[in-house]
N, C-alpha and C positions, 0 to 999 in steps of 0.2 A: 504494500500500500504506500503512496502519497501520504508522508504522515510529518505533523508541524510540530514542533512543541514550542510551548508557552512557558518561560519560566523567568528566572532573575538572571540572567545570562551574562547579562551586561552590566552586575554589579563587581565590582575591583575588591576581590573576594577570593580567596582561594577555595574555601569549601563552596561557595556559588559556581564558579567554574566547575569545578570537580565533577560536582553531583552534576552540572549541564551535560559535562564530555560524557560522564558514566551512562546516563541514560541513554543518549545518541549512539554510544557505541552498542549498546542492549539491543534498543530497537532494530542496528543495523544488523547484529548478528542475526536477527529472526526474518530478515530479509526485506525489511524498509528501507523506503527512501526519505531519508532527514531532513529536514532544515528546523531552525528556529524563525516567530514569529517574535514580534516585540509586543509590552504591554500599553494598549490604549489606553489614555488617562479617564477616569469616571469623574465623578462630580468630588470636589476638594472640597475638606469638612472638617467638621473642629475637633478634631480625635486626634490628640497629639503622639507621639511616638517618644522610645527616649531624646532627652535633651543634647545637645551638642555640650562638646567641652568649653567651660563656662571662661572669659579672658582671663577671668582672674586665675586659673589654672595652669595656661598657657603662659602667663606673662610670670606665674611661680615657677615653672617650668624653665623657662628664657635663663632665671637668674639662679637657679639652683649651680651646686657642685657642676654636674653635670651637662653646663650649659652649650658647652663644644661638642660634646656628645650628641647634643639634643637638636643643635641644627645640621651636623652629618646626617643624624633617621631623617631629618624632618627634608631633607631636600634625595634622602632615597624614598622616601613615602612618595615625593611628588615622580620621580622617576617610576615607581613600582605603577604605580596607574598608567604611565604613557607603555611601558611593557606590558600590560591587561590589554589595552586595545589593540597590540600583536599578536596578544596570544589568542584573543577573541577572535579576530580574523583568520588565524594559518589551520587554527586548531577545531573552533568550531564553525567557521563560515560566516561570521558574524561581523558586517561590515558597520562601518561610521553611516550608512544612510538605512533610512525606516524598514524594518523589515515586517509584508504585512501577509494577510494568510494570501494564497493562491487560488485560484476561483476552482481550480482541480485537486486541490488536498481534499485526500480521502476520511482524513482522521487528524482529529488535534487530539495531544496529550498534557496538561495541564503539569507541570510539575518540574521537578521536586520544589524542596526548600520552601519559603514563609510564604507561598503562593497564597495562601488563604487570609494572610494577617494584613488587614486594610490600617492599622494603627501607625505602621510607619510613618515616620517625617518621609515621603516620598511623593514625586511630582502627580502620581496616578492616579490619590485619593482612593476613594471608594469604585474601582475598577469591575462592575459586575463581570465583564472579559474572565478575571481569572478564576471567575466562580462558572464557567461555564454558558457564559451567552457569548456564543460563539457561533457562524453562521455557516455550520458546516456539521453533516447529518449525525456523524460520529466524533463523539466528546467525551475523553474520561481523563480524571485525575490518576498519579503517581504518586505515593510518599508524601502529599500536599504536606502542611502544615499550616497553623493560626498564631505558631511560635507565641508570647504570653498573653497575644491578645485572647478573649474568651465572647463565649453568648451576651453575655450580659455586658460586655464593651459595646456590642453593636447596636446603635441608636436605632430606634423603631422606623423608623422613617425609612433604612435600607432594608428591614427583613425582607417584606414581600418582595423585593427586588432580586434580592441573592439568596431566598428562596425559591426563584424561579427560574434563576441561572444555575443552583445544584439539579434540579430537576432536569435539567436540559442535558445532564449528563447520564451515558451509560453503565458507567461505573463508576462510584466514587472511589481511589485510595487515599488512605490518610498515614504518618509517620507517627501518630501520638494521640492518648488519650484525650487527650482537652479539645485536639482538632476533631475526632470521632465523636464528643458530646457537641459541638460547636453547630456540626452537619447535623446532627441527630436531633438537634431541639428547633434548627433554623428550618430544616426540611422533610423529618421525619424518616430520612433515609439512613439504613445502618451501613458503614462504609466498609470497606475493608483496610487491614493492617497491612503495610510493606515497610521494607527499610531503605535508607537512603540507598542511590547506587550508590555512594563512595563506597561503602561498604559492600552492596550486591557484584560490580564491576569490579575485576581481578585486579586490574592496570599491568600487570605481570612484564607484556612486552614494553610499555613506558617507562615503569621503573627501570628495567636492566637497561634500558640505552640511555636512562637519564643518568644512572651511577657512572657510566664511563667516563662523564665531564665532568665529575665533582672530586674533589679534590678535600674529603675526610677525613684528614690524618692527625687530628687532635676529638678527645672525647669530651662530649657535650649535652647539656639534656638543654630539650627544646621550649621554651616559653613563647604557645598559640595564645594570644589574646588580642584583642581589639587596641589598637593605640590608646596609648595612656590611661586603660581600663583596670591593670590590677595596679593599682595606686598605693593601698593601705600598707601604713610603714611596717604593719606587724606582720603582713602577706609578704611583702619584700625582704625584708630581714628571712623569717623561714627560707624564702626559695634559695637566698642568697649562702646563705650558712651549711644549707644542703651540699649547693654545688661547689663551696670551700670544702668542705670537709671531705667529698667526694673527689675534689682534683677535676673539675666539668666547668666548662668554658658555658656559659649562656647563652644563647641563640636567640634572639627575639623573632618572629617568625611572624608574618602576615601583618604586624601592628609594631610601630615603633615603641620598642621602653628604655629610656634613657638608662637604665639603671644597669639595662643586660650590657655583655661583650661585645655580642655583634649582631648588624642586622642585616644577613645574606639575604641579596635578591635573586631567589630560585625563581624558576620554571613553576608554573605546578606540580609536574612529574617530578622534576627534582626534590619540590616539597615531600611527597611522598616517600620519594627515597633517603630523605635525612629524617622523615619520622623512621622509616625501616633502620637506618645506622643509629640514632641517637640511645645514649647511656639512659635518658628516661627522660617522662616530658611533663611538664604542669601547663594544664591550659581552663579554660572558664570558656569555653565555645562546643556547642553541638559538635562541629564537625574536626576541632581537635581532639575532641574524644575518641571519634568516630577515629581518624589518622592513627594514634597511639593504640589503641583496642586491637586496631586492622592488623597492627603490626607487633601484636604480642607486649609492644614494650612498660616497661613500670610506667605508670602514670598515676597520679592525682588530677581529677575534675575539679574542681573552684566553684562551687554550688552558693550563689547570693540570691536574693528575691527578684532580683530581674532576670534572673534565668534557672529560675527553680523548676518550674512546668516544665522545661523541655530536657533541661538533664536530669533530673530524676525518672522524670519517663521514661528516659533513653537510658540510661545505667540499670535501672529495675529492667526494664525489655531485654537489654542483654546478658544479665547474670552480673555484672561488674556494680553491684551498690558500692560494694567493699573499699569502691577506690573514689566514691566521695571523699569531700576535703572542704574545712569548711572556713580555712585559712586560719585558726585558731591552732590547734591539735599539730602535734607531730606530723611530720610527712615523712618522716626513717621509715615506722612499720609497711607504711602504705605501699614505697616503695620498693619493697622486699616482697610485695606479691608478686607471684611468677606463675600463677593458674587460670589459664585462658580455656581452659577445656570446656564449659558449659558455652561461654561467650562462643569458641570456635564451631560449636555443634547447632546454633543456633544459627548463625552467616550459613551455614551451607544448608537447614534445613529452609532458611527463608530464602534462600539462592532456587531451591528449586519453586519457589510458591509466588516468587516474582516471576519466573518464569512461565510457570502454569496463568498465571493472571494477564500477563500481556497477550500472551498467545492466544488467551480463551477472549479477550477484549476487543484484540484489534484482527477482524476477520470479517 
């Protein structure tokens, strides 16, 4: 089939990317032809999303210890976006001009990632598009998500609308409990569960040809977090103390943190293969968990109120509670876990159920 997907493709993201390529290369294994569509913006509304970092932050930041440090990340930050929009382009076909559905696509796939979550500070508003008003006869979600937004965030005024756009789909999937009540109370439809591709997609042959050009000869554990988001002097002190005492260089990775060693600008695929090498990794992000898990390695999750919904869902779905962290507590024991067997039993039974679901979907 002629088949689109709709997702965040085009957000300067590593786990956005990922879970995009992961899916595309799914579909294609089953014998589709891919493209991405972009998202139309819906009606802009007063549901605010988290805040941007505050000047007074920024300008604490400027003047800290670390203030040479901090404009090195901050002018590879700006660099790491202008390499997003090559990597968008070579990798998943995703040019700088509007990409819109094609009047012969057979089938749009909604998904993965916070598809469902209208709450974001984002140009698109209340997008019914990602809920499935779409003008094309076959429409089903993947993995969607409403990441912390919930039912009761959505103002009366959109239900009947993006209760009309779930309906217009053939299948619902959802990645997480709160997204599955969210559909279920706005539409009455019971969805089904999937896991991200980052995790369903192997990467197997990206990885090995991403490690030939990396150049890993110092050991490291990896800090995934959103720029300037694990802040708390008593969350830095811990990480830092770990990776002294351990003899591990710091890695900042996807988000600048003045505080780490370094902030390598990977590839995606290379991303992947420094979570596969790294000594262990601490991150507070869906899809650094996801990275660290995929890859066996020690890790601690960073579980706060702004991201409680989606990593405890996701740590409870895959067997790894154990390696919550709640930036208090030791991270020694946490560390020392090395029992991936439930979590690895679970990737390959949902490997086959992603499977079975696309297949029985898109036909």
């Amino acid at each position: 089939m002629k088949v689109s997907i709709l997702s965040m493709q085009r957000v300067y993201n590593y786990g956005s990317f990922l879970q995009a390529y992961g899916l595309k290369k799914m579909l294609e294994s089953l014998g589709h032809q891919v493209k991405f569509i972009d998202i139309l913006p819906g009606e802009n509304q007063e549901i605010n999303g988290e805040a941007e970092t505050s000047v007074f932050v920024k300008i604490k930041n400027m003047l800290s210890s670390n203030a040479v440090k901090h404009i090195i990340f901050k002018l590879k930050t700006d660099e790491l976006g202008r390499l997003f929009v090559k990597w968008h382009d070579e990798e998943l076909g995703v040019t700088e001009e509007k990409m819109l559905l094609d009047s012969d696509c057979e089938a749009v796939v909604i998904g993965s990632d916070e598809v469902f979550n209208c709450s974001s500070s984002c140009w698109w508003g209340v997008s019914t598009q990602l809920y499935g008003d779409i003008p094309c006869s076959k429409v089903i979600s993947y993995a969607a998500s409403c990441g912390f937004f919930t039912y009761e965030d959505l103002p009366e005024k959109y239900r009947g609308a993006v209760k009309k756009a779930l309906e217009h789909q053939s299948a619902i999937s959802v990645r997480d409990d709160n997204t599955f009540s969210f559909v279920k109370k706005v539409s009455g439809i019971e969805a089904s569960y999937n896991l991200d591709p980052v995790l369903m997609y192997r990467f197997d042959a990206e990885v090995e040809q991403a490690e030939k050009h990396m150049n890993l000869n110092e050991d490291y554990m990896i800090v995934y977090a959103y720029r300037n988001r694990i802040s708390d002097k008593s969350e830095i002190k811990a990480i830092k103390d770990y990776a002294r005492k351990h003899n591990l260089k710091l890695y900042c990775v996807g988000g600048a943190l003045s505080w780490c060693d370094k902030f390598p600008l990977w590839t995606p695929f290379e991303v992947l293969a420094g979570f596969k090498n790294a000594a262990c990794v601490v991150t507070d992000t869906f899809h650094g968990t996801i990275m660290a898990a995929k890859y066996n390695r020690p890790f601690v999750s960073l579980v706060r109120e702004s991201n409680a919904n989606k990593l405890n869902d996701l740590l409870g779905r895959l067997e790894l509670m154990e390696h919550k962290w709640d930036g208090k507590s030791s991270i020694e024991e946490k560390m020392k876990i090395k029992s991936f067997s439930g979590f690895n039993a679970v990737v390959e039974r949902e490997r086959k159920n992603t499977e079975d679901y696309l297949k029985s979907n898109l036909i």
